[in-house]
N, CA, C and O atoms as a GROMACS GRO file, in nm:
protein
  476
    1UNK      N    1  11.173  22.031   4.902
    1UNK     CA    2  11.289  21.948   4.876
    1UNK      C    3  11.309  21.931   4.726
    1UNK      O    4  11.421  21.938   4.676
    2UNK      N    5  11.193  21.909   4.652
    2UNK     CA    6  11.236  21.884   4.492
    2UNK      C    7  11.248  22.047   4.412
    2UNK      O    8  11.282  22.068   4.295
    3UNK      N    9  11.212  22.142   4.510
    3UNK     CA   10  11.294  22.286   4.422
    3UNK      C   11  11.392  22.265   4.469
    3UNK      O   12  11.482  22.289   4.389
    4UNK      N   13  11.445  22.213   4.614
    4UNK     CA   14  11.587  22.272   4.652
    4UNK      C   15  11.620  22.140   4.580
    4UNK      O   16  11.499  22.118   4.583
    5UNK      N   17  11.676  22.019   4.511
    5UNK     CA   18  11.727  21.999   4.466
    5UNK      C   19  11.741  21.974   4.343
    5UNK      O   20  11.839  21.911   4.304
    6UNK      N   21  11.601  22.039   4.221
    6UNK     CA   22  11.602  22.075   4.101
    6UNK      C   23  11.710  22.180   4.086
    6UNK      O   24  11.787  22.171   3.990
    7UNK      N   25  11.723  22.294   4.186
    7UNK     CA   26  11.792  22.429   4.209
    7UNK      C   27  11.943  22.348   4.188
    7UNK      O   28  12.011  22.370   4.089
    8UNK      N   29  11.984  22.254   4.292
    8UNK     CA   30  12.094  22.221   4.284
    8UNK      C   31  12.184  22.130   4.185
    8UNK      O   32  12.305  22.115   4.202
    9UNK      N   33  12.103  22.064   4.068
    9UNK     CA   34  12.136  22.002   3.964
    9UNK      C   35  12.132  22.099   3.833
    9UNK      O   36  12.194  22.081   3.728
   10UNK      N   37  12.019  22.237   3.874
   10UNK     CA   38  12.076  22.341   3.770
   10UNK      C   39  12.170  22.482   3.813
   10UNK      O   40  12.173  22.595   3.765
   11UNK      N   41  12.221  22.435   3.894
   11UNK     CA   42  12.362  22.531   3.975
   11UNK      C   43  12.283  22.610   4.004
   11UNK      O   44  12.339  22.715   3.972
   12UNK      N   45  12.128  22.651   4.067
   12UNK     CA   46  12.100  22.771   4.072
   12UNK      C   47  12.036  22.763   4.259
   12UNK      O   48  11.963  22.842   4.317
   13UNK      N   49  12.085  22.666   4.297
   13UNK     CA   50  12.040  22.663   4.458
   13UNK      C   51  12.170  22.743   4.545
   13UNK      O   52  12.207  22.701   4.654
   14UNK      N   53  12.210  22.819   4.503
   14UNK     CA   54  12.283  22.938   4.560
   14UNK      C   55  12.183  23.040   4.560
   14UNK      O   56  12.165  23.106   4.662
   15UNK      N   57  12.122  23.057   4.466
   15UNK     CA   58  12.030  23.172   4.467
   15UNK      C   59  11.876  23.159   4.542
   15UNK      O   60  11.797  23.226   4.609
   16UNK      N   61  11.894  23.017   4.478
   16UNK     CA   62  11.717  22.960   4.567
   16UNK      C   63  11.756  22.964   4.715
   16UNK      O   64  11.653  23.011   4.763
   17UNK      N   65  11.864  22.940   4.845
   17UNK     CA   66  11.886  22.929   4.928
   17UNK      C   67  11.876  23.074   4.952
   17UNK      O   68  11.791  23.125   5.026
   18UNK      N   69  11.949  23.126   4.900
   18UNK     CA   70  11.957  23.317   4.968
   18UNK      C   71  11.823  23.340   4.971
   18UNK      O   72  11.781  23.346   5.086
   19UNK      N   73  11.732  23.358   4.878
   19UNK     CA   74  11.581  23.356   4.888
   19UNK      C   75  11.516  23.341   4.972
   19UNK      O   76  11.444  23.427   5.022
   20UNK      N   77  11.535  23.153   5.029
   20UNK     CA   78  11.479  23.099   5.132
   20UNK      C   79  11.518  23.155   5.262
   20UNK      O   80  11.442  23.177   5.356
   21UNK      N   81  11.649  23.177   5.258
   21UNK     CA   82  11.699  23.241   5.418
   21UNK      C   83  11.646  23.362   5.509
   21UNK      O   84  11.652  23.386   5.630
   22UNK      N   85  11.589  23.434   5.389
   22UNK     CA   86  11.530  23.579   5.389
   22UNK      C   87  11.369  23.538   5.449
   22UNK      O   88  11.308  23.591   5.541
   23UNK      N   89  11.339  23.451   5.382
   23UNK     CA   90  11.178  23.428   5.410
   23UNK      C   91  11.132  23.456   5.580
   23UNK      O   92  11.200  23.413   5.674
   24UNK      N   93  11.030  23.518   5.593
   24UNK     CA   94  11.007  23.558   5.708
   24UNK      C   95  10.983  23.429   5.801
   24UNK      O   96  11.075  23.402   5.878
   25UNK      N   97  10.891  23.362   5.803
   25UNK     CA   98  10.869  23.256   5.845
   25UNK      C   99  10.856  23.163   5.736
   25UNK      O  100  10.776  23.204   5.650
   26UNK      N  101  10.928  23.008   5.701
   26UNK     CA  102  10.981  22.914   5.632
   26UNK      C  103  10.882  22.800   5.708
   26UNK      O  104  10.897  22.756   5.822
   27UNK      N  105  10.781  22.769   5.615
   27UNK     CA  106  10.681  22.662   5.661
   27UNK      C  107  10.704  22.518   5.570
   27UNK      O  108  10.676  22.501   5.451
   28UNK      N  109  10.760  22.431   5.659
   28UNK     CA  110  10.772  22.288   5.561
   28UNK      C  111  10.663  22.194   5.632
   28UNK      O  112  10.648  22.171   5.752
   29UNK      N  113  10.610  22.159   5.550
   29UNK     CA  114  10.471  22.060   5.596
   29UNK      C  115  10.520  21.931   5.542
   29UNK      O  116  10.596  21.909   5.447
   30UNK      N  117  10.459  21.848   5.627
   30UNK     CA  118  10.446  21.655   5.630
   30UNK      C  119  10.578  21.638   5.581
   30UNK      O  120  10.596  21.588   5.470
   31UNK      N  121  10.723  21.694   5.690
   31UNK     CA  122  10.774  21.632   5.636
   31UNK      C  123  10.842  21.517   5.665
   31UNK      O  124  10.826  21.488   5.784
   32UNK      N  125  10.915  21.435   5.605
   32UNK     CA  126  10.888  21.275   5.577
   32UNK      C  127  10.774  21.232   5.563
   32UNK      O  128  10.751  21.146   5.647
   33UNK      N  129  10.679  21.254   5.488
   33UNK     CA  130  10.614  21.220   5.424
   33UNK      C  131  10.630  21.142   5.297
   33UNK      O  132  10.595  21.026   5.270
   34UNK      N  133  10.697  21.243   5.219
   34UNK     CA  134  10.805  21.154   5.076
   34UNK      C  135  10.907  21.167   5.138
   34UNK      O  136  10.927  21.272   5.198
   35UNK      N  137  11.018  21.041   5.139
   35UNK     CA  138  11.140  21.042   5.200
   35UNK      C  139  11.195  21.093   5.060
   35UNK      O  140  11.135  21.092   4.952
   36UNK      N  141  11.332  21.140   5.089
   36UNK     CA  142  11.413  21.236   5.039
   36UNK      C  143  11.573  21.162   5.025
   36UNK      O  144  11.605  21.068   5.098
   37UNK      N  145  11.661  21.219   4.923
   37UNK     CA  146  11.794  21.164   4.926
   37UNK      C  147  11.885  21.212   5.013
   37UNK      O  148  11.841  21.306   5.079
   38UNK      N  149  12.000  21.179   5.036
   38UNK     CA  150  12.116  21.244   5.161
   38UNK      C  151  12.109  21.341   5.071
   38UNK      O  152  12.063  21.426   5.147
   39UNK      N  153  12.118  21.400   4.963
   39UNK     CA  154  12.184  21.529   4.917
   39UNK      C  155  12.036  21.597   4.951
   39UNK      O  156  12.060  21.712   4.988
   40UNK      N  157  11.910  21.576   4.953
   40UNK     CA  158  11.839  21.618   4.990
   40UNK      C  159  11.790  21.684   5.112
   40UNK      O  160  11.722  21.786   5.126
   41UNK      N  161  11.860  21.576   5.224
   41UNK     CA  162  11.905  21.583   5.382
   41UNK      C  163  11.948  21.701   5.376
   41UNK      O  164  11.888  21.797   5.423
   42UNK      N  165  12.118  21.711   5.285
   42UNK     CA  166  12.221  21.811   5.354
   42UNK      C  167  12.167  21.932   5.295
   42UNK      O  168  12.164  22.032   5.367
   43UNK      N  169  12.119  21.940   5.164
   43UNK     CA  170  12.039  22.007   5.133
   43UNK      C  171  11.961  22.151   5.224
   43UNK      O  172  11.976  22.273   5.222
   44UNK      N  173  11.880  22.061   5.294
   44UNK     CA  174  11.776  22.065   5.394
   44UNK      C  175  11.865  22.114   5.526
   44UNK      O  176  11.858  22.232   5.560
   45UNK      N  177  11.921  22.050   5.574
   45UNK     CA  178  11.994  22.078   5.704
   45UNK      C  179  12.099  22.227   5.667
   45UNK      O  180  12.145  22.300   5.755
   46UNK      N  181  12.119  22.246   5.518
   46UNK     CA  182  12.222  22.361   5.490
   46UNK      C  183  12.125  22.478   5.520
   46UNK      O  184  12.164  22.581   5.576
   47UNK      N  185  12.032  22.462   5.492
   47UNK     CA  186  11.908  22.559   5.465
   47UNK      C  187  11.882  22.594   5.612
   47UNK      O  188  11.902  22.704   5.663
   48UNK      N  189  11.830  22.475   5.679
   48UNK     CA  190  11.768  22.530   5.821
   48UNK      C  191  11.927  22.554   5.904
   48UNK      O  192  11.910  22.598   6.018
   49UNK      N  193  12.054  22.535   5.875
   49UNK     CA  194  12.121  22.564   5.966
   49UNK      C  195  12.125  22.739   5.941
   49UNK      O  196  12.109  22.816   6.036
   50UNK      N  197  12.142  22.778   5.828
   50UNK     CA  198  12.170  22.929   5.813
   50UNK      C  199  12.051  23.011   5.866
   50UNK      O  200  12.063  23.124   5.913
   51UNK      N  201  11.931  22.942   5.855
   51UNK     CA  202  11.822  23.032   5.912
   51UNK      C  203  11.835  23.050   6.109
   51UNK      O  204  11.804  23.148   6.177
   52UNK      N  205  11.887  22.928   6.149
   52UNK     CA  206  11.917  22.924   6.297
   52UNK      C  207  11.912  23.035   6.373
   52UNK      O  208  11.993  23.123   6.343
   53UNK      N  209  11.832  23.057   6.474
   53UNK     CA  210  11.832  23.184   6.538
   53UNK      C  211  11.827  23.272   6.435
   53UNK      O  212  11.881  23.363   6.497
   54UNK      N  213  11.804  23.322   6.322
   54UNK     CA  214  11.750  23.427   6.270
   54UNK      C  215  11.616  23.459   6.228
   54UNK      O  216  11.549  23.563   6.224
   55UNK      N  217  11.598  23.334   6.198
   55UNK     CA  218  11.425  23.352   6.140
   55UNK      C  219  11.332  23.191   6.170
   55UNK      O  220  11.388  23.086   6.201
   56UNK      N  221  11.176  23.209   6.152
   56UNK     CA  222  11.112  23.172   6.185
   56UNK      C  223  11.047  22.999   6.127
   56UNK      O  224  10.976  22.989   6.027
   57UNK      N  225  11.079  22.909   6.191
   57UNK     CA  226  11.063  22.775   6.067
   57UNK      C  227  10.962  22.741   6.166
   57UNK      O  228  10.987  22.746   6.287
   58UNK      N  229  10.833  22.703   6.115
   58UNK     CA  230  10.718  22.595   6.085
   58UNK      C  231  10.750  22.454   6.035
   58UNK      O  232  10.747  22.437   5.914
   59UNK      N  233  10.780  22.350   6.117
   59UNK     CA  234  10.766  22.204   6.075
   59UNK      C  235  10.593  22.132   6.088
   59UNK      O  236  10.526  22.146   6.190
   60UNK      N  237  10.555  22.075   5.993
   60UNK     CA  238  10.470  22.036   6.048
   60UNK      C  239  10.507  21.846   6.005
   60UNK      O  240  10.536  21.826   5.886
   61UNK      N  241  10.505  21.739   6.085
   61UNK     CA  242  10.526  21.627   6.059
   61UNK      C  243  10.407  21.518   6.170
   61UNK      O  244  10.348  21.553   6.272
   62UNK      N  245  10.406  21.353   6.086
   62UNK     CA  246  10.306  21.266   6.145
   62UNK      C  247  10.447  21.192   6.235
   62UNK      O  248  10.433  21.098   6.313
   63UNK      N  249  10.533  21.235   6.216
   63UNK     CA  250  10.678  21.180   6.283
   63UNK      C  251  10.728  21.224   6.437
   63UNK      O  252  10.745  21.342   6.466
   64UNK      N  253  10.747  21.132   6.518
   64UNK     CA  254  10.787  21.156   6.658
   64UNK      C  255  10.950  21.153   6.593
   64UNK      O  256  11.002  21.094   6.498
   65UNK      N  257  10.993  21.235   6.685
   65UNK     CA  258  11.174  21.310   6.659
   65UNK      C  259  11.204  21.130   6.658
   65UNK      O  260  11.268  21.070   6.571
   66UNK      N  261  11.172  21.101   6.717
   66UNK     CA  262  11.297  20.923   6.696
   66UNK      C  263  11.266  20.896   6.572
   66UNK      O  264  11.351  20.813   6.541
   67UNK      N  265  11.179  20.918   6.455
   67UNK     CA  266  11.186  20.816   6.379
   67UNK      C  267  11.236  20.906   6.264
   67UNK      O  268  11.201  20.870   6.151
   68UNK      N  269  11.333  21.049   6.274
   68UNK     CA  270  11.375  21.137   6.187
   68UNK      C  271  11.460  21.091   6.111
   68UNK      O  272  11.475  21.113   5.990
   69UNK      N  273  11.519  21.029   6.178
   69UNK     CA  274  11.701  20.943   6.112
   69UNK      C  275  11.620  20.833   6.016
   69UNK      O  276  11.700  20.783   5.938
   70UNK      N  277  11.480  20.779   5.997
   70UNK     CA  278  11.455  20.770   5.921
   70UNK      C  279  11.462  20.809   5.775
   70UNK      O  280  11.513  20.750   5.680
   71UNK      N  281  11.382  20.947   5.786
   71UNK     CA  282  11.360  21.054   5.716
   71UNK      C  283  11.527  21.098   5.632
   71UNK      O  284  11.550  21.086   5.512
   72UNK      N  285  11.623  21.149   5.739
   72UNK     CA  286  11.734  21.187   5.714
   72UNK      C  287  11.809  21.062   5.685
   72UNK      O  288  11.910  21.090   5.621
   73UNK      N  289  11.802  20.981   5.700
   73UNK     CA  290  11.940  20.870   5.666
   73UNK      C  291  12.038  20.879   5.749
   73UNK      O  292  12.120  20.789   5.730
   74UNK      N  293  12.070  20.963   5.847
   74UNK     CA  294  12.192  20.932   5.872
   74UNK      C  295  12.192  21.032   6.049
   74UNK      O  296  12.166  21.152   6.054
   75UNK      N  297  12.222  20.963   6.152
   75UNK     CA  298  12.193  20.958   6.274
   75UNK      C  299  12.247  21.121   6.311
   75UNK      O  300  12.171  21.209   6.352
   76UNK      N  301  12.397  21.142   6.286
   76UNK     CA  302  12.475  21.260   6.329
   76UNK      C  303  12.388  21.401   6.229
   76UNK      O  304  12.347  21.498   6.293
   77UNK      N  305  12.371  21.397   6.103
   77UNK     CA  306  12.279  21.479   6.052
   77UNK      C  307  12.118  21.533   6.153
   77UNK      O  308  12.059  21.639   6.174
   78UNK      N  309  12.101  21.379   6.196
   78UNK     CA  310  11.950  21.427   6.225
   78UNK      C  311  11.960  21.480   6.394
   78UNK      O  312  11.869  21.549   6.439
   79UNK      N  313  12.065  21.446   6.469
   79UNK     CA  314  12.102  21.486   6.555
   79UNK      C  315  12.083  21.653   6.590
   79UNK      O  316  12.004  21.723   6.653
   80UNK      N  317  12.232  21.675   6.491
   80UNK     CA  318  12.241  21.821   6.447
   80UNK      C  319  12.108  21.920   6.410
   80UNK      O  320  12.095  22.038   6.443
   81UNK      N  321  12.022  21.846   6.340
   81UNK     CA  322  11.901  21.922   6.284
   81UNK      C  323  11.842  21.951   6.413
   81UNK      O  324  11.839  22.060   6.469
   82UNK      N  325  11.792  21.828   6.457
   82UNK     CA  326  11.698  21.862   6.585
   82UNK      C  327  11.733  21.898   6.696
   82UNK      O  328  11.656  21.886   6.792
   83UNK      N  329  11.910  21.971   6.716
   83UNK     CA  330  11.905  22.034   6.811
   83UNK      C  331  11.884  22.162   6.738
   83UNK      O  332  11.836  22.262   6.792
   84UNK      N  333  11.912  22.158   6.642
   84UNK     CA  334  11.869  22.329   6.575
   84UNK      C  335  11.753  22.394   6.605
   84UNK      O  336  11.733  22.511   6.638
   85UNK      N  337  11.677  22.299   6.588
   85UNK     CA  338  11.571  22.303   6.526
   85UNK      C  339  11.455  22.307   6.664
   85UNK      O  340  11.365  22.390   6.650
   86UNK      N  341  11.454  22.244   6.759
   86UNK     CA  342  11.416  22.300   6.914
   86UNK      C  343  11.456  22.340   7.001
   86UNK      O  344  11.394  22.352   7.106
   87UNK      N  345  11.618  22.383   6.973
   87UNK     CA  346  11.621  22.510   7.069
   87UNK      C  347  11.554  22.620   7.034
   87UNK      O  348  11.554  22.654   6.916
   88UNK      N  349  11.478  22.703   7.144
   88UNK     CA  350  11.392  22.821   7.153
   88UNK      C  351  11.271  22.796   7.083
   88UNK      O  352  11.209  22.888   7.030
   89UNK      N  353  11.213  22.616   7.075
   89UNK     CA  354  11.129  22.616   6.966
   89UNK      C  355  10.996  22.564   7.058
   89UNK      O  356  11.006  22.488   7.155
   90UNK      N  357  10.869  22.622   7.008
   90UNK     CA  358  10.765  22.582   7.076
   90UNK      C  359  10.752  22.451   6.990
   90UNK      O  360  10.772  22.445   6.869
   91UNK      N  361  10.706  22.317   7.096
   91UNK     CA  362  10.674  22.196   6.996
   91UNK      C  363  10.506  22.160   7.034
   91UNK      O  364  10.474  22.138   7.151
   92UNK      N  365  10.424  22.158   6.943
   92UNK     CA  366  10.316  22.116   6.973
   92UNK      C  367  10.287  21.992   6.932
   92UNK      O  368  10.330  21.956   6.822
   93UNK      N  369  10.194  21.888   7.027
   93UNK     CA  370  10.205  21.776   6.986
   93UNK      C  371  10.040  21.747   6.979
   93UNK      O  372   9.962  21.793   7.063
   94UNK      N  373  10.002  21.671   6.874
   94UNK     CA  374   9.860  21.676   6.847
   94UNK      C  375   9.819  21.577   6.865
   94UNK      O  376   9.918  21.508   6.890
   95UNK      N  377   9.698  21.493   6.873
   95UNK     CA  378   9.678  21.358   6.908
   95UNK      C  379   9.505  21.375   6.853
   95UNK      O  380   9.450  21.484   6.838
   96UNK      N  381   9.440  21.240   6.830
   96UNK     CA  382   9.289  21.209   6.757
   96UNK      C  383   9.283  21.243   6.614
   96UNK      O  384   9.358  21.323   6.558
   97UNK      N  385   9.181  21.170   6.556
   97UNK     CA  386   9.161  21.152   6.448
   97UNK      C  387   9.200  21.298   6.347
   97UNK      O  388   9.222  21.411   6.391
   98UNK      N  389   9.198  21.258   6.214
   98UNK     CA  390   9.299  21.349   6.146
   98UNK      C  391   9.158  21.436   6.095
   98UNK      O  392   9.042  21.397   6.081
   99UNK      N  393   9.233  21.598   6.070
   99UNK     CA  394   9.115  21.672   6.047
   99UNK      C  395   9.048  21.640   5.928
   99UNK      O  396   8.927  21.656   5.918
  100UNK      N  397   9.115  21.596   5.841
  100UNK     CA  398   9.031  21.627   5.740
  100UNK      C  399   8.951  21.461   5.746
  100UNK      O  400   8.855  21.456   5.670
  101UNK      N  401   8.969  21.364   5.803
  101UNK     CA  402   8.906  21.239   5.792
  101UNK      C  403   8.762  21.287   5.880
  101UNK      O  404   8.646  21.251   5.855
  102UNK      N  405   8.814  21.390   6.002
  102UNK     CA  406   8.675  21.413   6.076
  102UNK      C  407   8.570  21.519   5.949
  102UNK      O  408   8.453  21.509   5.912
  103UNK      N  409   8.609  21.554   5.936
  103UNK     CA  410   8.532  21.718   5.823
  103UNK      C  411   8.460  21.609   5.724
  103UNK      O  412   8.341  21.630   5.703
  104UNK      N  413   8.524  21.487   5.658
  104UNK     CA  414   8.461  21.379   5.552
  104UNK      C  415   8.334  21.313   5.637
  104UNK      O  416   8.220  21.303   5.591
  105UNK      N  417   8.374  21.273   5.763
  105UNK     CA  418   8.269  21.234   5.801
  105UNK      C  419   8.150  21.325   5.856
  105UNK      O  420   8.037  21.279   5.838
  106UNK      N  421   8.157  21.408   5.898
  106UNK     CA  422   8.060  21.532   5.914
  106UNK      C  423   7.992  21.561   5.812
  106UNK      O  424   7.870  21.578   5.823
  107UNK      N  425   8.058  21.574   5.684
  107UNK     CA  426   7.970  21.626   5.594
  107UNK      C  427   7.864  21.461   5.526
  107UNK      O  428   7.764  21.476   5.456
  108UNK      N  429   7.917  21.323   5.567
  108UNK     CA  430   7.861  21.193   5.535
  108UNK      C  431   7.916  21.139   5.449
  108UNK      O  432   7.864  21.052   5.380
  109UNK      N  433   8.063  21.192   5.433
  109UNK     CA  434   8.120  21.132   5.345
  109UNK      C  435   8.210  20.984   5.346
  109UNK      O  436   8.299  20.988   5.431
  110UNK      N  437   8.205  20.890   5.290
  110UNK     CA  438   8.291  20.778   5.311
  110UNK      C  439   8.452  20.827   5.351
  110UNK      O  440   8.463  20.949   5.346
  111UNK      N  441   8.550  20.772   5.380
  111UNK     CA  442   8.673  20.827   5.428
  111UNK      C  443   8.775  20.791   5.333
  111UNK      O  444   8.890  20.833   5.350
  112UNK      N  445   8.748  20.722   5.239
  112UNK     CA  446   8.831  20.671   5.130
  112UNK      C  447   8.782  20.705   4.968
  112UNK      O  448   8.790  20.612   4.888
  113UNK      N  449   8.734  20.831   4.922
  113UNK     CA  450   8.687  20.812   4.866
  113UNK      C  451   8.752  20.994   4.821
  113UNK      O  452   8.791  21.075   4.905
  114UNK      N  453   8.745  21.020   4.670
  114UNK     CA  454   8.851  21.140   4.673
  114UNK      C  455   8.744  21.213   4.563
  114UNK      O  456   8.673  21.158   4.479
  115UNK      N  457   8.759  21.350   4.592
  115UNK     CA  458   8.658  21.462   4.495
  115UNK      C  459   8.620  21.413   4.376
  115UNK      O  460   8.512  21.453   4.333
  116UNK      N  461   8.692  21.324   4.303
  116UNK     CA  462   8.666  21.315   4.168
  116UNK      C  463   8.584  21.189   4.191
  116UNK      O  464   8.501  21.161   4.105
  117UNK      N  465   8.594  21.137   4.261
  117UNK     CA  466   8.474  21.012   4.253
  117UNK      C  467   8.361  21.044   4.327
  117UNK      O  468   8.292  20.947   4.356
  118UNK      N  469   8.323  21.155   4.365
  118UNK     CA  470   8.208  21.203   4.462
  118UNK      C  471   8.109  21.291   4.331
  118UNK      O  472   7.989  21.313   4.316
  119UNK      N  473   8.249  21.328   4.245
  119UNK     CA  474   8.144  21.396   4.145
  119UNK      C  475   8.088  21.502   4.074
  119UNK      O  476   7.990  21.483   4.002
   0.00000   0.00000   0.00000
């Protein structure tokens, strides 16, 4: 989201989009994670609408589809996305503790505690 809309404040997300469209499979991770602006949204929704039925998108999110219009701001946008976006789409849904909190504790590590303070 912050290339596609660095791209679009230096007129050059015409070119960053053709790029992206081409990409074989298009992997966006955690997203809403950092919420994003509407131009960011349409942004986003311009992008995955042109890829639609042509090529291959990877979402990975901690977000159940209801709480997208979060994410997006605006109900008819997020609508539109997520019918795009699971038709013909496998959805996997994951559940228990998060991997990398299990891998910290395996190795005895506290769960709050980040590389640089370990040392």
């Amino acid at each position: 989201m912050r290339e596609l809309t660095e791209a679009r404040s230096e007129y050059l997300v015409g070119r960053l989009m053709k790029r992206l469209e081409k990409v074989k499979i298009l992997i966006i991770d955690e997203l809403g994670f950092v919420p994003f602006s509407r131009e960011g949204a349409e942004l986003l929704f311009n992008l995955l609408a042109k890829r639609y039925q042509r090529r291959s998108t990877i979402v990975t999110t901690n977000l159940s589809f209801s709480e997208w219009v979060r994410v997006f701001g605006d109900e008819k946008l997020t609508a539109a996305l997520l019918d795009r976006l699971t038709e013909n789409a496998h959805i996997l849904t994951t559940t228990g503790a998060s991997y990398r909190l299990r891998s910290r504790k395996a190795k005895g590590l506290p769960a709050g505690t980040t590389s640089a303070e370990e040392g």
